[in-house]
Residue, then its C-alpha position, 0 to 999 in steps of 0.5 A: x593084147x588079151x590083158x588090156x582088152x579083148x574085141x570081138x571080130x564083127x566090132x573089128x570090122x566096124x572099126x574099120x570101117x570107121x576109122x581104125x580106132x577105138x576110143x575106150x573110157x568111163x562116161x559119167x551118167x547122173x540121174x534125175x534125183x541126184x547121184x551119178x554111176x561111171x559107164x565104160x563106153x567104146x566110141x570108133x573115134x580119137x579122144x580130144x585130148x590122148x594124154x590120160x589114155x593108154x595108145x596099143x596098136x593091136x589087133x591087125x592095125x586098129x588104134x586102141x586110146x584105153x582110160x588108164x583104170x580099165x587095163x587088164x579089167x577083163x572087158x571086151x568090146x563087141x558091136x550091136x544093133x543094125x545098119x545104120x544104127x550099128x555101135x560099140x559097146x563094153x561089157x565084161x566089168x566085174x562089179x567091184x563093192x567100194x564105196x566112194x562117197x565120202x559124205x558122212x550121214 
């Protein structure tokens, strides 16, 4: 499964813990001025609608549903903060320099 996305052992055990599945995808965030960036983001829960995912059953059981752009992207998940308010997350994206506004100036 190294070539679709590689998780640490302590997000395994909080996957587990929280269903067996990870959902990962871009998350559009828009600023207060104008302008918006893609985040890649790990949620311990089944997407609303699978069909633009990826499914793998990998790593001892777990469900992985990966946006089908970020497959063999280098990324891996690990998991951060403490009790209660533990989450995912995704690092690892190489910046990539395109530019996809297609406004002209």
């Amino acid at each position: 499964m190294d070539s679709v996305i590689d998780i640490d052992n302590n997000a395994l055990a909080f996957i587990k813990e929280n269903g067996g599945v990870v959902t990962v995808r871009l998350s559009p965030k828009y600023g207060c001025c104008g302008g918006v960036a893609n985040i890649v983001v790990a949620e311990a829960s089944s997407p609303i609608d699978p069909s633009p995912y990826q499914y793998h059953s990998c790593y001892e059981g777990i469900g992985l549903f990966i946006d089908q752009a970020l497959v063999g992207q280098g990324l891996y998940i690990n998991v951060e903060g403490w009790w209660k308010l533990r989450h995912l997350y995704v690092d690892g994206l190489p910046l990539q320099l395109r530019h996809t506004n297609k406004q002209k100036r």
